[in-house]
N, CA, C and O atoms as a GROMACS GRO file, in nm:
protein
  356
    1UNK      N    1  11.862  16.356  10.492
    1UNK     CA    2  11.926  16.336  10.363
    1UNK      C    3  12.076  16.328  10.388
    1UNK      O    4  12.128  16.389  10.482
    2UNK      N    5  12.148  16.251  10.301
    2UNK     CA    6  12.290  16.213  10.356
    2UNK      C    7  12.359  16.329  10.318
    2UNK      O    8  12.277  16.400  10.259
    3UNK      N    9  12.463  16.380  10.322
    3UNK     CA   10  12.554  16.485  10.234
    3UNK      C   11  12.572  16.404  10.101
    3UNK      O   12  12.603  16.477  10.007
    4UNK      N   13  12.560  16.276  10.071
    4UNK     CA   14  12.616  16.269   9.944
    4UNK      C   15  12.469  16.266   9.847
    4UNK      O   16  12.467  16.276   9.725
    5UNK      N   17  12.370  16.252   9.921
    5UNK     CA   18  12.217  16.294   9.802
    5UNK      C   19  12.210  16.426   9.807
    5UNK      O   20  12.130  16.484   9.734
    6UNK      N   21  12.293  16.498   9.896
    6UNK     CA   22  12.229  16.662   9.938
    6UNK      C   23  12.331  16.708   9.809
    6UNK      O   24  12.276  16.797   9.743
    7UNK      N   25  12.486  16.664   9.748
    7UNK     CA   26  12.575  16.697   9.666
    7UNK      C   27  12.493  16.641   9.551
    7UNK      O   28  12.443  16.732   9.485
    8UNK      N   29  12.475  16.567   9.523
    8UNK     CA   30  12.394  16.503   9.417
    8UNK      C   31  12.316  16.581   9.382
    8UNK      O   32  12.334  16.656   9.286
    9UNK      N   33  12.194  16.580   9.464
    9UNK     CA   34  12.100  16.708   9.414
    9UNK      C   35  12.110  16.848   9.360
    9UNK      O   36  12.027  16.914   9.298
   10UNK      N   37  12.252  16.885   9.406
   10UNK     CA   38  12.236  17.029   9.417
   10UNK      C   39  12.329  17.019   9.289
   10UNK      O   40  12.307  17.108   9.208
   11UNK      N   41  12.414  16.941   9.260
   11UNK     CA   42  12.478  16.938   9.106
   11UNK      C   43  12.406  16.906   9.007
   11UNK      O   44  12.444  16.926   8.891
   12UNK      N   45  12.260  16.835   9.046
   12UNK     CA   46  12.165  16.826   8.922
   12UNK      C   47  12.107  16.957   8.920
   12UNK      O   48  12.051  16.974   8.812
   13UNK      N   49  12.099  17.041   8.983
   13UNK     CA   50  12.026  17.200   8.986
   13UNK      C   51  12.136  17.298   8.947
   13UNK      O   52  12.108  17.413   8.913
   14UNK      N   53  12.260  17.256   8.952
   14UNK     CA   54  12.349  17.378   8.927
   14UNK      C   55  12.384  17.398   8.796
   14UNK      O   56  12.406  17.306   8.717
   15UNK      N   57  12.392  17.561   8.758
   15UNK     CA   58  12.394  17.602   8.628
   15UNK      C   59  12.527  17.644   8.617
   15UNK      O   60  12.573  17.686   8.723
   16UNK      N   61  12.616  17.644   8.504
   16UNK     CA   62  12.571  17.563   8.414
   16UNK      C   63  12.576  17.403   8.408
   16UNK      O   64  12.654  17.347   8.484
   17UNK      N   65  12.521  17.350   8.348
   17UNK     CA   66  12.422  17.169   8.369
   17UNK      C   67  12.568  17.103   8.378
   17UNK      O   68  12.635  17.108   8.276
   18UNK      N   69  12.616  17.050   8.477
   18UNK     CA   70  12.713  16.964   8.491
   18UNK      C   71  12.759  16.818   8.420
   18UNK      O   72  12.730  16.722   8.490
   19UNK      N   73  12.801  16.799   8.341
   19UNK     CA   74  12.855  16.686   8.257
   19UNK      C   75  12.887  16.551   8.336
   19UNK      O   76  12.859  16.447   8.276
   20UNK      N   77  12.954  16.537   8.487
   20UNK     CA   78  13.028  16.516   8.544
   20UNK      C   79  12.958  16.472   8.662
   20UNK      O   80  13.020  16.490   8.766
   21UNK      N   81  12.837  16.415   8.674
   21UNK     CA   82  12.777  16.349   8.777
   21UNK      C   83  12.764  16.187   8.710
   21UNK      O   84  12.744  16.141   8.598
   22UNK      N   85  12.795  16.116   8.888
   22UNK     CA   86  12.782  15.969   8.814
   22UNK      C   87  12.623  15.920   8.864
   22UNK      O   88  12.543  15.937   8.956
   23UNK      N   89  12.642  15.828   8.707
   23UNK     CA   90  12.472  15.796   8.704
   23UNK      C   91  12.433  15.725   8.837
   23UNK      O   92  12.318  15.734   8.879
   24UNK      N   93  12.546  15.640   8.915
   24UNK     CA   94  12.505  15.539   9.016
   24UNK      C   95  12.462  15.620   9.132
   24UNK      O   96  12.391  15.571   9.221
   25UNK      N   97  12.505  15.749   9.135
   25UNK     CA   98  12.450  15.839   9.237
   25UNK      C   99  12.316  15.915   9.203
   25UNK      O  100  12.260  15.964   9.301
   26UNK      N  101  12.251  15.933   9.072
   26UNK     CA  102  12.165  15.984   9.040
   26UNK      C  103  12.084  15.862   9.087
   26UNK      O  104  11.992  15.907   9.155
   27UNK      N  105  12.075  15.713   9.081
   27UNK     CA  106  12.048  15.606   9.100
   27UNK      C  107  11.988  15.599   9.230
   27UNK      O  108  11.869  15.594   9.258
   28UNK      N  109  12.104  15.601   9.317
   28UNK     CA  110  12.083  15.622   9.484
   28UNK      C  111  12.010  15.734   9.539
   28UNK      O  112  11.971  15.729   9.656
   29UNK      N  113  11.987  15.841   9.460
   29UNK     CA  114  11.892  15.978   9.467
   29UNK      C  115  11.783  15.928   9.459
   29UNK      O  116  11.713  15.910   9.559
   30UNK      N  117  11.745  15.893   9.333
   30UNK     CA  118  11.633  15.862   9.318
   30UNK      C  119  11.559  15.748   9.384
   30UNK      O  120  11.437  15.752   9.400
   31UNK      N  121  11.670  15.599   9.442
   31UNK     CA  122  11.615  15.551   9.520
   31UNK      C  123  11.560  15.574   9.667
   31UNK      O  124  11.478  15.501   9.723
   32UNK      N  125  11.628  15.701   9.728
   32UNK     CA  126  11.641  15.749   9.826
   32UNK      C  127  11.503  15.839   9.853
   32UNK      O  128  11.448  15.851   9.962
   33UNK      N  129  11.462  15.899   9.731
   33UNK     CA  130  11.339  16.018   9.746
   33UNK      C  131  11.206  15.892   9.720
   33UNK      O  132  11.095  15.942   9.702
   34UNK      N  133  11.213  15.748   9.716
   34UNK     CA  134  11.116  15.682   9.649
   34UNK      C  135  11.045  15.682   9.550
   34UNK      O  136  10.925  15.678   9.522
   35UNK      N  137  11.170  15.687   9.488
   35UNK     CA  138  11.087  15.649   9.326
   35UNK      C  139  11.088  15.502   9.307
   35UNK      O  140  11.144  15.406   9.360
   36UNK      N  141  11.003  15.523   9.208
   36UNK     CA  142  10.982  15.347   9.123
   36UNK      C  143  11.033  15.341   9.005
   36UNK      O  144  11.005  15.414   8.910
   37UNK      N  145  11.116  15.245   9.009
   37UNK     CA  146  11.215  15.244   8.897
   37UNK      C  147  11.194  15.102   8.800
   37UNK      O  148  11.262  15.000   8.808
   38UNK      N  149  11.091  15.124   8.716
   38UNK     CA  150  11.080  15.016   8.603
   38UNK      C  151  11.174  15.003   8.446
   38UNK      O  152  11.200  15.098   8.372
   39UNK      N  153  11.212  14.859   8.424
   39UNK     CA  154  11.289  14.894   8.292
   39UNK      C  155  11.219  14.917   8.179
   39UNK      O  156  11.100  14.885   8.175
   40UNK      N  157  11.267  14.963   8.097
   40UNK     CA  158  11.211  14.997   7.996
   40UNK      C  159  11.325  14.938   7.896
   40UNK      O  160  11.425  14.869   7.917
   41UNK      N  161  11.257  15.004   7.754
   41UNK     CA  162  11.339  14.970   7.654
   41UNK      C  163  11.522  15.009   7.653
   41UNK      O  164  11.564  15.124   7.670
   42UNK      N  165  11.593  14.914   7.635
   42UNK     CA  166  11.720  14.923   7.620
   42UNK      C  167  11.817  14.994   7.733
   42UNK      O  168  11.860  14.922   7.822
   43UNK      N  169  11.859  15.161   7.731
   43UNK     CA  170  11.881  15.209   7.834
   43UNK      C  171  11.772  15.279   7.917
   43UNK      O  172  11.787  15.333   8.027
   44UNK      N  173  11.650  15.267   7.837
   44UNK     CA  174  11.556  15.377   7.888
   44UNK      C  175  11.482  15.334   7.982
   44UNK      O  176  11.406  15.246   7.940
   45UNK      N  177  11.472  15.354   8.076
   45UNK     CA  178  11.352  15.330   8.186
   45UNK      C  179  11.238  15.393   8.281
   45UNK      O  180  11.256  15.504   8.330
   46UNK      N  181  11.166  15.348   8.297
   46UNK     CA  182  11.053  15.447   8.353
   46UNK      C  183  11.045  15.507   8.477
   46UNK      O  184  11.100  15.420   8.546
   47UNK      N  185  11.003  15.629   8.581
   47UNK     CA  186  11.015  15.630   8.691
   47UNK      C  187  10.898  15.714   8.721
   47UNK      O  188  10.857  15.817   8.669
   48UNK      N  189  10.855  15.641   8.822
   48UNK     CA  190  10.753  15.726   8.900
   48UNK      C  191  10.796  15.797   9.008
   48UNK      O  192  10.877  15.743   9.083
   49UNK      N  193  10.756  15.912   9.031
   49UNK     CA  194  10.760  15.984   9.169
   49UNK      C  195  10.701  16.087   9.172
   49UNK      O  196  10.696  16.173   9.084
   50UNK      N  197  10.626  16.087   9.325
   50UNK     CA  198  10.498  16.169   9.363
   50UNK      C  199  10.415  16.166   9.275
   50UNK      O  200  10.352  16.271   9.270
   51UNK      N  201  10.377  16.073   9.184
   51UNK     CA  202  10.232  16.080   9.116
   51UNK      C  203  10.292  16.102   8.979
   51UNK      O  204  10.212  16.119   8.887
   52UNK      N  205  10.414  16.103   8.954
   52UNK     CA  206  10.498  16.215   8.798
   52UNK      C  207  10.548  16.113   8.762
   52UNK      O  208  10.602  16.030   8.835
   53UNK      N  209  10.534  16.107   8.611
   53UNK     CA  210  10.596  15.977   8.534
   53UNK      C  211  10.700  15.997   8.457
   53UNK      O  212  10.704  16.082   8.367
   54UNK      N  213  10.793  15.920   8.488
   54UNK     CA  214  10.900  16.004   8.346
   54UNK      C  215  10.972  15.873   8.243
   54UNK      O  216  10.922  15.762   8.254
   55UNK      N  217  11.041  15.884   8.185
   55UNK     CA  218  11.136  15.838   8.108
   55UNK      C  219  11.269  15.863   8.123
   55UNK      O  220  11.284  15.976   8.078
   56UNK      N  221  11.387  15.816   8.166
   56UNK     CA  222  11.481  15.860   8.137
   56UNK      C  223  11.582  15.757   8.100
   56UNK      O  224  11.553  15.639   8.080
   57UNK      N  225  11.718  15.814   8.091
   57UNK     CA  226  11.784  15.730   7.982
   57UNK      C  227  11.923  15.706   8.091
   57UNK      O  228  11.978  15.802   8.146
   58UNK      N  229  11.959  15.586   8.107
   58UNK     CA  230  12.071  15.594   8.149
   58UNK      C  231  12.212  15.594   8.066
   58UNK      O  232  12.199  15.546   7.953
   59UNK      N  233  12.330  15.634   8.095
   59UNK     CA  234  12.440  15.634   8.020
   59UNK      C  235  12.472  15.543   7.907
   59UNK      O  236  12.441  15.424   7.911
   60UNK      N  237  12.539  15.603   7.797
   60UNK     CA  238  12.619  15.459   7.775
   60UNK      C  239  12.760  15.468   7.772
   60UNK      O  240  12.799  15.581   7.800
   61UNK      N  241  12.838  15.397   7.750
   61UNK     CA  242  12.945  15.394   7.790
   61UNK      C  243  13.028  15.452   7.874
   61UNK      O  244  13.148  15.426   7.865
   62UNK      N  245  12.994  15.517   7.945
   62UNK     CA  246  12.998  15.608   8.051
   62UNK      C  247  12.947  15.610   8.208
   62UNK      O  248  12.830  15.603   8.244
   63UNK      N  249  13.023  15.618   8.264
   63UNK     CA  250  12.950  15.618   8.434
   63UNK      C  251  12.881  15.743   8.444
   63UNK      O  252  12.792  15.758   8.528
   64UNK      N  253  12.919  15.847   8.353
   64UNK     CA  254  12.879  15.961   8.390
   64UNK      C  255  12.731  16.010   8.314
   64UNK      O  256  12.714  15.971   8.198
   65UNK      N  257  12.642  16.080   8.367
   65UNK     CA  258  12.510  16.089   8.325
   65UNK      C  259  12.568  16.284   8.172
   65UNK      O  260  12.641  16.380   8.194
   66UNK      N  261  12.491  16.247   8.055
   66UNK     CA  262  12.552  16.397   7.977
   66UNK      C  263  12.450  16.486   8.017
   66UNK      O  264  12.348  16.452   8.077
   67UNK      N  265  12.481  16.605   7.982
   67UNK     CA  266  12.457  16.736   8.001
   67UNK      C  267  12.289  16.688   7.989
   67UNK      O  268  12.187  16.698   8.056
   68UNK      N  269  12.325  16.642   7.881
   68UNK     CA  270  12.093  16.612   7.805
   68UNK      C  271  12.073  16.532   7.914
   68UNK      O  272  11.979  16.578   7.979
   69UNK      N  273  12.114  16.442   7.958
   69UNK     CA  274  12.064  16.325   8.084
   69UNK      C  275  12.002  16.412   8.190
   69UNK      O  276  11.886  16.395   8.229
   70UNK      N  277  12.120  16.552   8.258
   70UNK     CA  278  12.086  16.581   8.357
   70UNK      C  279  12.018  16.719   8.357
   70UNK      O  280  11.992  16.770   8.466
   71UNK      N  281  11.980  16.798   8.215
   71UNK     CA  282  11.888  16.864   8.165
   71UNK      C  283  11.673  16.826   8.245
   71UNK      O  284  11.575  16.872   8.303
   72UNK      N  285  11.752  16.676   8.158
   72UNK     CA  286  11.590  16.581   8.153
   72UNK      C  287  11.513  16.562   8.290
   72UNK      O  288  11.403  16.588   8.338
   73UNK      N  289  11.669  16.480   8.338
   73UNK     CA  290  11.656  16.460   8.516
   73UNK      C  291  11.571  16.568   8.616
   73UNK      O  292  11.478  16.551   8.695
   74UNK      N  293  11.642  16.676   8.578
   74UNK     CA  294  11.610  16.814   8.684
   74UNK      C  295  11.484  16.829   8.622
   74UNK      O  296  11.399  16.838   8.712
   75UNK      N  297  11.409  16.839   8.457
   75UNK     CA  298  11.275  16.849   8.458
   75UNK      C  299  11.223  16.766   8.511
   75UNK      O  300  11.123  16.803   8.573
   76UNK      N  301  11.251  16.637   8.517
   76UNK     CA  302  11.166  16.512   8.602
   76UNK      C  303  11.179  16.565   8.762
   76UNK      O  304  11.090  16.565   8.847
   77UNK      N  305  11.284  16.598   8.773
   77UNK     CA  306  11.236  16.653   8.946
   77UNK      C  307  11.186  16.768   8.978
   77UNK      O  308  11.160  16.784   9.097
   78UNK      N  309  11.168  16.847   8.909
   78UNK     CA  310  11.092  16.977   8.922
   78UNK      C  311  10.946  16.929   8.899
   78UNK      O  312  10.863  16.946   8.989
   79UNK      N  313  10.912  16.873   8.785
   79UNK     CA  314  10.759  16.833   8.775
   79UNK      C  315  10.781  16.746   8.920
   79UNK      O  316  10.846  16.821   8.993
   80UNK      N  317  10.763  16.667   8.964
   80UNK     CA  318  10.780  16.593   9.081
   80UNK      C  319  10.785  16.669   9.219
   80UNK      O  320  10.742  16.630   9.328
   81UNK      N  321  10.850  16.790   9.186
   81UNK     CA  322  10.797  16.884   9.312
   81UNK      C  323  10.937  16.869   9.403
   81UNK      O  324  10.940  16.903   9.521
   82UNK      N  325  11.065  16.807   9.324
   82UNK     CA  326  11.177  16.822   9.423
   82UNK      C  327  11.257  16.933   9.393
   82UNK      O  328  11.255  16.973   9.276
   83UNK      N  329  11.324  16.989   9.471
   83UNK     CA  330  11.444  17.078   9.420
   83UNK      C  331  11.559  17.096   9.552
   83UNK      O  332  11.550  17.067   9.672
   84UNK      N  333  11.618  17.128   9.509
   84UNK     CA  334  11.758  17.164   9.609
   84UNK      C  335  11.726  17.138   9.736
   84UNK      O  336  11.764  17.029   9.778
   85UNK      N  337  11.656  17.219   9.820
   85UNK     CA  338  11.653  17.231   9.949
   85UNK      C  339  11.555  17.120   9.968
   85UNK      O  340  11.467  17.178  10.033
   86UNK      N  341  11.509  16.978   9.950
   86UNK     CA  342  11.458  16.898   9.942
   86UNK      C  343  11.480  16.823  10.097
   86UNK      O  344  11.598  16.799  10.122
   87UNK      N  345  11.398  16.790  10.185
   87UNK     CA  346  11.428  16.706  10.236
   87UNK      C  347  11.325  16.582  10.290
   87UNK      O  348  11.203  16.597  10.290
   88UNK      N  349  11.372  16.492  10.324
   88UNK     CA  350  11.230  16.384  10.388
   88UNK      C  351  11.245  16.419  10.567
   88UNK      O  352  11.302  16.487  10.652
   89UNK      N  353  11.159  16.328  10.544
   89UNK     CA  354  11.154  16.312  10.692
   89UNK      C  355  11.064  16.270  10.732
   89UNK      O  356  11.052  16.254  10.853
   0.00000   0.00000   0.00000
């Protein structure tokens, strides 16, 4: 895992929920752990990973993902079975 998915990750897990992560890196996370990333309606799009389906919403006007974005996110990666100390290999 690079240092910049290992920072990524660990600011989607850190309390309190960080405001201040950019979505294009939540992006590269999620492309990175293999998810499947289908569009969906408007900002919303679908993602699979490890078998776990989610919904989530990307920004608007904003590079940055809100507090609710990265609330949602961390439940989508917890059901999914990722967390902090995550790694591939």
């Amino acid at each position: 895992m690079s240092s910049k998915h290992e920072r990524t990750l660990a600011a989607i897990f850190t309390e309190p929920v960080s405001g201040n992560i950019r979505w294009r890196d939540v992006e590269s996370l999620l492309n990175w752990l293999g998810a499947q990333v289908q569009p969906g309606h408007g900002a919303r799009f679908r993602v699979m990973l490890n078998n776990i389906e989610g919904t989530l919403h990307r920004p608007h006007r904003s590079s940055s993902a809100s507090k609710q974005d990265i609330r949602h996110l961390r439940e989508f990666l917890q059901a999914a079975g990722v967390g902090v100390s995550e790694q591939k290999g």
